[in-house]
C-alpha positions as CSV (number, residue, x, y, z in Angstrom):
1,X,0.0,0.0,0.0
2,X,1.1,3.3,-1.0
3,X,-0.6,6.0,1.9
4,X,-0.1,9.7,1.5
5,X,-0.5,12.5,4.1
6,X,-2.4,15.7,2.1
7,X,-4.1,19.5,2.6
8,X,-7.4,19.1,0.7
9,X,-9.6,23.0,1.2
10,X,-7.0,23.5,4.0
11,X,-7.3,20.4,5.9
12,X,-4.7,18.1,6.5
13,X,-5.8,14.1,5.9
14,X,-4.3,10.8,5.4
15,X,-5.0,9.1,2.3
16,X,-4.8,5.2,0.6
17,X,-2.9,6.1,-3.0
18,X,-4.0,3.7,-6.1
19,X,-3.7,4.1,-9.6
20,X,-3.2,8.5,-9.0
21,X,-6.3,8.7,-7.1
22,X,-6.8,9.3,-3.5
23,X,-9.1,7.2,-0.7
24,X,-9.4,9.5,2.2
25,X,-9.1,7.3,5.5
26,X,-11.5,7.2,8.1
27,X,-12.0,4.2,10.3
28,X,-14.6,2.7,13.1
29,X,-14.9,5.5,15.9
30,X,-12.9,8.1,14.1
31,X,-15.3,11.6,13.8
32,X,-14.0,12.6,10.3
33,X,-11.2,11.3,7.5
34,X,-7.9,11.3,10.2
35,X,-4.3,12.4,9.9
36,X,-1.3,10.3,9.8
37,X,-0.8,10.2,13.5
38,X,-4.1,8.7,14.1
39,X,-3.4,5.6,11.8
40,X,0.4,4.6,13.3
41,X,-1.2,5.2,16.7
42,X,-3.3,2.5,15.6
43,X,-1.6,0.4,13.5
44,X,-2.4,-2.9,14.2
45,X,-6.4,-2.4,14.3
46,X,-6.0,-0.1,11.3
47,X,-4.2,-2.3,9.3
48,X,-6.9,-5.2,8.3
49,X,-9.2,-2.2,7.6
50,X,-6.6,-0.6,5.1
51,X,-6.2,-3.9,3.5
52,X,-10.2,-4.9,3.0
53,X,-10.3,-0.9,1.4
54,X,-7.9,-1.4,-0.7
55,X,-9.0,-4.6,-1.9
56,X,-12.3,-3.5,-2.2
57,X,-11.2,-0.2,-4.5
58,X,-8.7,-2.9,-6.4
59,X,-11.8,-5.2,-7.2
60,X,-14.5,-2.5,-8.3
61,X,-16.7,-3.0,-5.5
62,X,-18.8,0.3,-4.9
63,X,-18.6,2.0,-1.6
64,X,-18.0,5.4,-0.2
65,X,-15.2,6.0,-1.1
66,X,-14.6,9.5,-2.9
67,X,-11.6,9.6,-4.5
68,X,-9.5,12.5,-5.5
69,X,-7.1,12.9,-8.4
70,X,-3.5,12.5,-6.5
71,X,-2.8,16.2,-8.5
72,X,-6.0,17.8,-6.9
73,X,-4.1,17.7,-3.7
74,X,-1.0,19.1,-1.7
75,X,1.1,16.6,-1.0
76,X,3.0,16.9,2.5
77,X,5.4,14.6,4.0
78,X,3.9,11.3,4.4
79,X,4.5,11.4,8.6
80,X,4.6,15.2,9.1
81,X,5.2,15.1,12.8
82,X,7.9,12.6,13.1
83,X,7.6,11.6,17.4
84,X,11.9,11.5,16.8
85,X,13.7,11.1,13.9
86,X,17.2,9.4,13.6
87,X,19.7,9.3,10.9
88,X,21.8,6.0,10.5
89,X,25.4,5.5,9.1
90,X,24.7,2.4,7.4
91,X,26.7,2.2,4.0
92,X,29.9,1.1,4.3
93,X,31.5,2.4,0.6
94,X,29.7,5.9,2.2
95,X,31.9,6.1,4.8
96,X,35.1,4.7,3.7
97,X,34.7,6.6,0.0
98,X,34.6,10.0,2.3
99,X,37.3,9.1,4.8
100,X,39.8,8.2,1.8
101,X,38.8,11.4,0.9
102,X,39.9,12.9,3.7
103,X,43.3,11.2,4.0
104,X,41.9,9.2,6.7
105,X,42.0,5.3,7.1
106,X,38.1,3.3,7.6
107,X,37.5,3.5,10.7
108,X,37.1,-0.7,11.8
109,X,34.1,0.4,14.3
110,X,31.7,0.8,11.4
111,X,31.5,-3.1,11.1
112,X,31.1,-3.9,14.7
113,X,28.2,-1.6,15.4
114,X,25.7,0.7,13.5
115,X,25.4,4.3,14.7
116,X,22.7,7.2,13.9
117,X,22.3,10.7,15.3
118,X,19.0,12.3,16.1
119,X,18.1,15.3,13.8
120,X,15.3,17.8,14.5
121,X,11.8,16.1,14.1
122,X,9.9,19.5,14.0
123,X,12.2,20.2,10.8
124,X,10.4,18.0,8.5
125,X,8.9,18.7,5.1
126,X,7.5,17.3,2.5
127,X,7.8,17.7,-1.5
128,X,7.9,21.6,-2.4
129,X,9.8,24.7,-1.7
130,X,12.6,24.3,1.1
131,X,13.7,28.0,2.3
132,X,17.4,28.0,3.3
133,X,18.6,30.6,5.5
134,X,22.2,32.6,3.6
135,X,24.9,30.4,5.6
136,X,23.2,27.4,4.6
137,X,23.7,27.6,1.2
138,X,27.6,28.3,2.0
139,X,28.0,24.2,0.8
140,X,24.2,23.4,0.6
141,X,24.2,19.8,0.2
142,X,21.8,16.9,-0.6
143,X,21.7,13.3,0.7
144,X,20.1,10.5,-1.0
145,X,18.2,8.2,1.6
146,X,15.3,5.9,2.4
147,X,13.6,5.9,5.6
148,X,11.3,4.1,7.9
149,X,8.3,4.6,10.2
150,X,8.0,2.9,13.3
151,X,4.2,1.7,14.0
152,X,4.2,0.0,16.8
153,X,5.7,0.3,20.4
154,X,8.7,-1.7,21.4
155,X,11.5,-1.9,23.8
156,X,14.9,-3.7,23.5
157,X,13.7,-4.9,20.3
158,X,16.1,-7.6,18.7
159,X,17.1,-7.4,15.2
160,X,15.5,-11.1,14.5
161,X,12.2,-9.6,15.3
162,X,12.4,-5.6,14.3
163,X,11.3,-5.8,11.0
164,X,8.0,-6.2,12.0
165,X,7.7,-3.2,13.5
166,X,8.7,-0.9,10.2
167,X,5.3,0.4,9.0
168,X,6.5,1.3,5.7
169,X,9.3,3.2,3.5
170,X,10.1,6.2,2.5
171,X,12.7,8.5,0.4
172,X,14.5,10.6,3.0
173,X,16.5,14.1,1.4
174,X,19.0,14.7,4.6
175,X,19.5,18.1,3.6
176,X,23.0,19.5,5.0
177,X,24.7,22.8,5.2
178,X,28.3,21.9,5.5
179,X,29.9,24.3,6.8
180,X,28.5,24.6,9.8
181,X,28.5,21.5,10.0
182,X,32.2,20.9,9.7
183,X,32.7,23.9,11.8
184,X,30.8,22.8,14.6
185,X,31.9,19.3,14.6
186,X,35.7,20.5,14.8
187,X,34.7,20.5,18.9
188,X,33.5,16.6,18.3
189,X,30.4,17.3,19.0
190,X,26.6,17.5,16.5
191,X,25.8,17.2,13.6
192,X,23.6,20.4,14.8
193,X,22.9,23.3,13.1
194,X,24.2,22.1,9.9
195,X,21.5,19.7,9.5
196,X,18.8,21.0,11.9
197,X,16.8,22.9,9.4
198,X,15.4,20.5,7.1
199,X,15.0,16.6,6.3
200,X,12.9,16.1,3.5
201,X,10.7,12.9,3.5
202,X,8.5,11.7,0.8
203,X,6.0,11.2,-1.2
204,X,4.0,8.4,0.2
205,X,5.2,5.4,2.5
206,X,4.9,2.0,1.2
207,X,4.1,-0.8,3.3
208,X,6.7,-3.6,2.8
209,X,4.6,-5.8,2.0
210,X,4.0,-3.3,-1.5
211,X,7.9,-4.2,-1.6
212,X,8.1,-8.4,-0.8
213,X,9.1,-8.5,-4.7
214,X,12.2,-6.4,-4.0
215,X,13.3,-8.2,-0.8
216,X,16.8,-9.6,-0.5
217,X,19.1,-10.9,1.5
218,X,21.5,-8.9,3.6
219,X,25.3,-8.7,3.9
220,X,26.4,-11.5,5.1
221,X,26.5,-11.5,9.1
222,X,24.1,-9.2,9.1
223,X,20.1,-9.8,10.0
224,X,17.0,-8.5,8.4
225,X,15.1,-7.5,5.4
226,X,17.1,-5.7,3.2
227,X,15.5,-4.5,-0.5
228,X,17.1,-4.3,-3.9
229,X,15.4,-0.8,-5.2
230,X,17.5,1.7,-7.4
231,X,18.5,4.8,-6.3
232,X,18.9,7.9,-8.3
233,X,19.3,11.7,-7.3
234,X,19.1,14.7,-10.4
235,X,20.2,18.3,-9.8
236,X,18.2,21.0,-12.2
237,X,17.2,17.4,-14.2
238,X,21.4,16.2,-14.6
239,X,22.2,13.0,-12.7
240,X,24.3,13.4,-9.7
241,X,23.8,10.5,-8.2
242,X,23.1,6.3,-8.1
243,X,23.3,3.8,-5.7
244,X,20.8,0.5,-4.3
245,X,19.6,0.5,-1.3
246,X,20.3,-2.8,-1.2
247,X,24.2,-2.1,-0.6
248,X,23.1,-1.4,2.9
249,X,25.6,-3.0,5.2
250,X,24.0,-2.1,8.5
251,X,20.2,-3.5,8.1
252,X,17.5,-1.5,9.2
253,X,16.8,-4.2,11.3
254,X,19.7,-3.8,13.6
255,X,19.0,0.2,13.4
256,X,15.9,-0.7,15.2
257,X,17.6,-3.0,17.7
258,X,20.0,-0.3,18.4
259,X,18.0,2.6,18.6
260,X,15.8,0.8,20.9
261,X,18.6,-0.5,23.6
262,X,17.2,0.7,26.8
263,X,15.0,3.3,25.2
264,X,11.1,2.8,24.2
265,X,10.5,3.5,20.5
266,X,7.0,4.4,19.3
267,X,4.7,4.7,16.5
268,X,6.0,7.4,14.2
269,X,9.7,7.5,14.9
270,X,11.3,7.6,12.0
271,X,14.9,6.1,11.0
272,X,16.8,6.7,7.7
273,X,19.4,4.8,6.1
274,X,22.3,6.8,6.1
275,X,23.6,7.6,2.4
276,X,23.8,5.9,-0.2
277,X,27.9,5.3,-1.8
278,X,27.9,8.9,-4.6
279,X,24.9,9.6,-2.5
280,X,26.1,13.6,-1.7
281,X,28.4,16.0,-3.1
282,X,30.5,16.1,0.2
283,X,31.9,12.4,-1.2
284,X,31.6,13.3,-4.6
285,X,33.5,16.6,-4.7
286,X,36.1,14.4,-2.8
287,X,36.3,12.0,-5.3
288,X,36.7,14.4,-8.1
289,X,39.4,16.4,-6.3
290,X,41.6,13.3,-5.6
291,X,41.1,12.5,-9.4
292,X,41.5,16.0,-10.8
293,X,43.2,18.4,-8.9
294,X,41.1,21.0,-10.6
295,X,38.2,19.8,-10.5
296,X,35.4,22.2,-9.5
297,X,33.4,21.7,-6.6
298,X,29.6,21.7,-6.6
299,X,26.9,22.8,-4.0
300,X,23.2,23.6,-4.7
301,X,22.4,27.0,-5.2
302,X,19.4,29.5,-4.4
303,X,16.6,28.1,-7.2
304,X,18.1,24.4,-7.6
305,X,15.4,21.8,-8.3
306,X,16.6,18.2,-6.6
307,X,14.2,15.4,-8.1
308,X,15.1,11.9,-6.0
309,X,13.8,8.6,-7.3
310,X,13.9,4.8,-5.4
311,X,12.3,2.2,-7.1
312,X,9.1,1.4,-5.5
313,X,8.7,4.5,-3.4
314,X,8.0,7.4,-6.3
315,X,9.6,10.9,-7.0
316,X,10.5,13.3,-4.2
317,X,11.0,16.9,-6.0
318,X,11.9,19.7,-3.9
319,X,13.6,23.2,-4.9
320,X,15.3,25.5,-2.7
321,X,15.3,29.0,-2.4
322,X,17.0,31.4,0.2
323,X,15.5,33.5,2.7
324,X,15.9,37.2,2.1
325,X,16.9,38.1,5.4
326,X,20.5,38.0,5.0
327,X,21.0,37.5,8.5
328,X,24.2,35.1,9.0
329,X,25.6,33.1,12.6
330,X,28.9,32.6,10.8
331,X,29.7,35.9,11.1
332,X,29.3,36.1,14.7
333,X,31.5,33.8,15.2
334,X,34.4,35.1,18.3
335,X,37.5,36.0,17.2
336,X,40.5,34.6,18.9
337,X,42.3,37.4,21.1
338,X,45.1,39.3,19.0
339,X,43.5,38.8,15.9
């Protein structure tokens, strides 16, 4: 199932996707068509009713169901108030591509445990105009991802049993200003404010069962579901970008079982991948510059359209502009006495 959070005459619903049209959801003891929250809250009674609707819609038989051209709505991010979200490190050629780029060895730790940091959940957006404040555009960058939503509670979750509590998948932009991120992380300590200002997720979320064709094994030691879907990011329609997310070392299976070591995870928490390897221009500007001394670095600019496509979980278009403002924390930055 492909499901779809949406503003129809200013009123935010969640929605069943199928074939371009749009099933608004409303279930036993609900007042009125409900949001995204109200369905993860209640997955697991949900669930059988969102399967009998769509096979109802799938096999012609007439009900109340109103549909609505997909293009007749606004599209918003699929969970638009994440409870947390957390961003894993999971693809190894990620991480060793951009430490060779740095002159550093791989680090061995990435193959004994996975790692994520939490980003800001209030920061999410959907498909559409991203505003960028002036210092984030000093090395703007994107970050080809796929996500997941929690759906139901769980505690000390092991990675054997995690994947049945992913409600679905999504396409995750982890947008990044890099300098201040670099700068900030000089004192070993964020991402913060490099990253806290938008993550893009989108367009719908698709059940896995939607994705059983795709299913395939993991890396070897690893455990869970991992899914063999193409990758692609485009700047202003060029390609910048290809990778599977089936090159996932770290599952999203063991994401789950680490995130949720002593720590309660809940219905809409939401968990991304990590990049993909070519997946940013941070590792791709490396890679030209050890090839080509001169090659020219690239970052996205005020007015830069970024169209992301996965296999199986649609198109996630965004374009970014830049606040007017002018107002800038880079330039309050101290300066060091005597200079």
């Amino acid at each position: 199932m492909k499901l779809i959070s949406y503003i129809r005459h200013q009123k935010e619903q969640a929605g069943l996707l199928i074939a371009d049209q749009v099933y608004p959801l409303s279930f036993p003891g609900w007042d009125d068509a409900g949001i995204m929250d109200d369905l993860l809250n209640n997955w697991e009674s949900c669930r059988p009713e969102l399967e009998k609707k769509e096979a109802a819609i799938l096999s012609g038989t007439p009900g109340n169901n109103n549909p609505v051209p997909v293009s007749a709505v606004q599209l918003i991010a699929p969970v638009p108030r994440p409870v947390s979200c957390r961003d894993g490190y999971a693809f190894r050629q990620h991480v060793a591509t951009a430490r060779r780029n740095r002159g550093v060895a791989m680090i061995p730790e990435f193959d004994q445990y996975p790692v994520f940091y939490f980003t800001n959940h209030r920061s999410i957006q959907g498909p559409g105009m991203v505003q960028c404040m002036p210092d984030h555009f000093e090395k703007l960058d994107f970050e080809l991802e796929v996500a997941i939503v929690i759906c139901k509670k769980g505690r000390n979750i092991k990675a054997s049993e995690a994947d049945a509590f992913i409600g679905g998948l999504m396409i995750m932009n982890d947008v990044s200003a890099r300098t201040l991120q670099l700068e900030e992380m000089l004192l070993n300590l964020g991402p913060a404010k490099g990253k806290d200002f938008s993550t893009v997720i989108g367009p719908w979320l698709v059940t896995p069962d939607e994705l059983a064709s795709y299913e395939t094994d993991p890396k070897p030691g690893h455990t869970g579901k991992n899914w063999n879907l193409e990758m692609k990011c485009f700047v202003n329609e060029t390609p910048v970008s290809r990778g599977n997310l089936g090159d996932m070392d770290w599952t999203f299976a063991e994401l789950i079982e680490r995130a949720s070591y002593g720590t309660d995870l809940y219905p809409g928490d939401v968990i991304g991948s990590g990049t993909v390897g070519t997946g940013c221009f941070l590792e791709l500007n490396g890679t030209g510059k050890l090839q080509d001394p001169e090659y020219k670095a690239q970052w996205l600019q005020p007015g830069d359209r970024v169209r992301m496509e996965v296999e199986g979980l649609g198109i996630l278009e965004n374009t970014f502009e830049r606040d007017a403002s002018g107002y800038s924390i880079l330039a309050l930055k101290k300066k060091q006495p005597g200079k």
